[in-house]
C-alpha positions in Angstrom: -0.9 40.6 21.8 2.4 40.6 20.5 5.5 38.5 22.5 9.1 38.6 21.4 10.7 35.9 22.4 14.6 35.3 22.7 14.9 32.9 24.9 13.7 29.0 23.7 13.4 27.8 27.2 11.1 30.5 27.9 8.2 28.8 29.6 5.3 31.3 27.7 6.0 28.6 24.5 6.9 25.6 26.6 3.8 23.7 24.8 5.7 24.4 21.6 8.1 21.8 22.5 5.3 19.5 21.9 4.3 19.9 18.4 5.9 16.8 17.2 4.5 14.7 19.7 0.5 13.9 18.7 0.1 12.0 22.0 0.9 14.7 23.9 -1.0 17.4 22.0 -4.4 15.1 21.7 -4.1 14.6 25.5 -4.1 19.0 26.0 -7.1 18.8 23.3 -4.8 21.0 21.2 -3.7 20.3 17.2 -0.6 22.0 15.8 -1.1 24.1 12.5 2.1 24.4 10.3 3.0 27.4 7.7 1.3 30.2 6.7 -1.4 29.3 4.4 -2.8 26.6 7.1 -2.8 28.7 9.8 -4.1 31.3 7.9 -7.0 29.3 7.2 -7.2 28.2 10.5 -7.8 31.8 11.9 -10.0 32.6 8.8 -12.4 29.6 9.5 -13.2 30.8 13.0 -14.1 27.0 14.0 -11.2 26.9 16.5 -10.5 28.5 19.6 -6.8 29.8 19.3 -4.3 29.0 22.0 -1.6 31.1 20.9 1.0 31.6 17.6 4.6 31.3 17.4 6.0 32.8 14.2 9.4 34.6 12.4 9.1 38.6 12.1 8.8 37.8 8.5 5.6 35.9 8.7 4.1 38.4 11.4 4.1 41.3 8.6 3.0 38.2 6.1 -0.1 37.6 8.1 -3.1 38.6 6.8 -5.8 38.1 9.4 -3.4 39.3 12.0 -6.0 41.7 13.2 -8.3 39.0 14.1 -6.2 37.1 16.7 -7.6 37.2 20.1 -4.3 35.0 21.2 -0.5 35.9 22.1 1.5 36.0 19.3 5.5 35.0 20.0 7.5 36.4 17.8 11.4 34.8 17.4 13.9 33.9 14.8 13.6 31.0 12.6 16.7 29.3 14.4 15.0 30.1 18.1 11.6 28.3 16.5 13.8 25.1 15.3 15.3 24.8 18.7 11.9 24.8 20.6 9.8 22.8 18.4 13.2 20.0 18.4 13.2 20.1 14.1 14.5 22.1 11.3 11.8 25.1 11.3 11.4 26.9 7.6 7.5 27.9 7.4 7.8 31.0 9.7 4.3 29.6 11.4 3.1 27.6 13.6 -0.3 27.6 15.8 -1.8 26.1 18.5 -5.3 25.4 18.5 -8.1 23.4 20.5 -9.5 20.4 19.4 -12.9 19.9 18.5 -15.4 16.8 19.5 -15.0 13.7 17.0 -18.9 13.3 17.0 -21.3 14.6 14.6 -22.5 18.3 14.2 -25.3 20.2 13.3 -23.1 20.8 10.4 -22.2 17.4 9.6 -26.2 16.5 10.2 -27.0 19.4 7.1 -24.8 17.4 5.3 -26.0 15.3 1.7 -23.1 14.3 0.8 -20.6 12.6 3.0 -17.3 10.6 2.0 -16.5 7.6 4.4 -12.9 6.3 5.4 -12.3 3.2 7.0 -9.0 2.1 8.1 -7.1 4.9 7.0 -4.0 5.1 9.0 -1.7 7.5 7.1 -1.8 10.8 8.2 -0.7 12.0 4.2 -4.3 9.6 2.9 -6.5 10.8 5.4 -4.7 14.9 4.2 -5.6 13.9 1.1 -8.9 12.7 1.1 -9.9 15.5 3.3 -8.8 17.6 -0.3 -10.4 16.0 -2.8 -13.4 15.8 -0.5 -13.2 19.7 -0.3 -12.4 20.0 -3.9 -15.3 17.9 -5.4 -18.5 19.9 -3.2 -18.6 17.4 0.0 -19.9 18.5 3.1 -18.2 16.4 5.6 -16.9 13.0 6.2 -17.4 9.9 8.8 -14.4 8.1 10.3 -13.8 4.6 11.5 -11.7 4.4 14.9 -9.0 2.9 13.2 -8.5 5.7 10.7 -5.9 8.6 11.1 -6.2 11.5 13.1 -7.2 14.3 10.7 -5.4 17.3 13.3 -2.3 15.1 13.1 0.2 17.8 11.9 1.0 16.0 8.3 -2.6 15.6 7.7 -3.6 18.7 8.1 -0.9 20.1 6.1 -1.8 17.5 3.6 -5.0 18.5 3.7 -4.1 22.4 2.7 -6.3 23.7 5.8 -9.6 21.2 4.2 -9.8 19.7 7.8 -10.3 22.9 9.6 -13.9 23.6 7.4 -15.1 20.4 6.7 -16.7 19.0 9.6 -16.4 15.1 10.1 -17.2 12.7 12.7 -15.5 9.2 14.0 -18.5 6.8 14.3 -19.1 3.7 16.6 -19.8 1.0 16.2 -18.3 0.6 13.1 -19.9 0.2 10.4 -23.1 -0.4 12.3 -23.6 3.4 13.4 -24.0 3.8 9.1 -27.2 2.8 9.4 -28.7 5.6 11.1 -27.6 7.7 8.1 -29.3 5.3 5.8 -32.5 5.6 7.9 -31.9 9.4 7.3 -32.3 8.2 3.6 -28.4 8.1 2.6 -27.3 5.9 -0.3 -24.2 4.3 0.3 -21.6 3.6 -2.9 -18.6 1.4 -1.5 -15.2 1.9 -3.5 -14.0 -1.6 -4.2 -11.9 -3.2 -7.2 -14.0 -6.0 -7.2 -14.9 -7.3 -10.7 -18.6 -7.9 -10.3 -18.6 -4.1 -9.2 -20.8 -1.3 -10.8 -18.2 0.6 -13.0 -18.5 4.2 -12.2 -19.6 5.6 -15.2 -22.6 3.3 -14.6 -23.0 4.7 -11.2 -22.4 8.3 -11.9 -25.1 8.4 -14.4 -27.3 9.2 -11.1 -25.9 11.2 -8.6 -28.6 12.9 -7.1 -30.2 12.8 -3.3 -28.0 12.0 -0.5 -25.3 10.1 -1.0 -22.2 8.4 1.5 -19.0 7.5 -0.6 -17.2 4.9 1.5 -13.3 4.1 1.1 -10.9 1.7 2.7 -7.1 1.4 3.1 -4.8 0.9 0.3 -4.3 -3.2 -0.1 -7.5 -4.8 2.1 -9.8 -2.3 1.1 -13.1 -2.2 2.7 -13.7 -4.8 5.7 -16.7 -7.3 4.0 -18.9 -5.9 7.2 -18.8 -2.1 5.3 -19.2 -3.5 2.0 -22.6 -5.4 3.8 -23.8 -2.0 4.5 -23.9 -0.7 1.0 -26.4 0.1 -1.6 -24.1 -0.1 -4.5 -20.9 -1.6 -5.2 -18.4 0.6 -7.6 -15.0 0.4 -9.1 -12.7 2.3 -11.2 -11.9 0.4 -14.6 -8.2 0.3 -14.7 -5.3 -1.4 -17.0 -5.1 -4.6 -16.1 -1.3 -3.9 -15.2 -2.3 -1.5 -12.3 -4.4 -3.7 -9.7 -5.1 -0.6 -7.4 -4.8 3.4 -7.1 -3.6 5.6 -4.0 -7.0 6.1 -1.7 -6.9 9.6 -2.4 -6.8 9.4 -5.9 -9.7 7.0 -6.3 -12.1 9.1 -3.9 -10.8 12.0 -6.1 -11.8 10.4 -9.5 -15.4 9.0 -7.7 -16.1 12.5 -6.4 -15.4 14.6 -9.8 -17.7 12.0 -11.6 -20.6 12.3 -9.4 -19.9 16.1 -8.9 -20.9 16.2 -12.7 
């Protein structure tokens, strides 16, 4: 159903004041998809129950699973968007969707191979990682309370739309609740800079089974309780002038190695 919409105090798109306020949007059980491609993905995943769309007349013709919305669709001028969202609007998009549970799926349990995070709490790593993650054949990741919410708006703009297929999971205790995947027969490779480390070429030589590749913030690292629970130590050799790499673009590097 199509809406125009001329009015930004019009209380049909009164939620769209929200979408720079993640408190407020986690508390509906909604996430906020931003631009085209994103929200394109988002309708083409068909994991998410649409609330509505709010978009310019330029994107609506744009859109190419219009079709398939089962939501209103409010239609108003880029100017009209800025003013109800509260910041300069130039993607001609933006969705509202609900949330899905944080617990693991009967898609996450088909999973064999799973990247970690722990302690991730920038919105643009956690994007990221979800990327790489999508770009090098995982099939889901597990989350440590204190990482990033992946439906934060700059994470899953970061991500490209990766966090709308992949299915992940935030695990407790952490990193305790690891071991029921290791029961499941999961190896576990920790990402660490740590000298005494298996160097990844080492590691990659035998990437087959089920596999979890864990990863910790930028600085700390892993917590010494997640290194405990791991089979194999790895690190990245590196110029000794460069004593670490953006989270992202280590689990990228580990990922294309062991995706062969």
């Amino acid at each position: 159903m199509i809406v125009p919409v001329a009015n930004p105090n019009d209380p049909r798109i009164a939620a769209y004041g929200h979408v720079a306020d993640a408190r407020w949007l986690a508390s509906q059980g909604l996430f906020v998809a931003e631009g085209r491609l994103v929200v394109e993905r988002l309708i083409a995943s068909g994991r998410f129950r649409l609330h509505s769309l709010l978009v310019t007349p330029t994107s609506l013709k744009a859109l190419e699973h219009g079709a398939a919305i089962h939501a209103p669709i409010f239609v108003a001028e880029r100017e009209i968007i800025s003013r109800i969202a509260g910041f300069d609007f130039h993607r001609g998009c933006l969705a509202l969707a609900e949330r899905r549970p944080e617990t693991p799926s009967p898609e996450l349990d088909a999973a064999t191979r799973i990247l970690a995070l722990e302690g991730v709490a920038d919105p643009s790593n956690v994007g990221g990682l979800f990327r790489v993650a999508a770009a090098f054949g995982v099939d889901g990741l597990l989350l440590d309370p204190a990482t990033a919410d992946p439906f934060y708006r700059k994470a899953l703009r970061t991500s490209m739309g990766a966090v709308l297929h992949l299915p992940f999971a935030r695990l407790t205790p952490w990193p305790d609740a690891i071991a029921a995947y290791k029961a499941r027969g999961f190896r576990v490779l920790a990402l660490t800079p740590r000298a005494d480390a298996l160097r990844l070429a080492d590691a990659a030589a035998d990437p087959a089974g089920l596999l979890i590749v864990m990863v910790g913030t930028e600085g700390a690292g892993l917590s010494p309780a997640a290194m405990q629970t791991a089979d194999v130590l790895v690190r990245i050799p590196t110029a000794r002038s460069v004593d670490s790499l953006n989270v992202s673009v280590a689990a990228g590097i580990v990922l294309s190695h062991l995706a062969g």
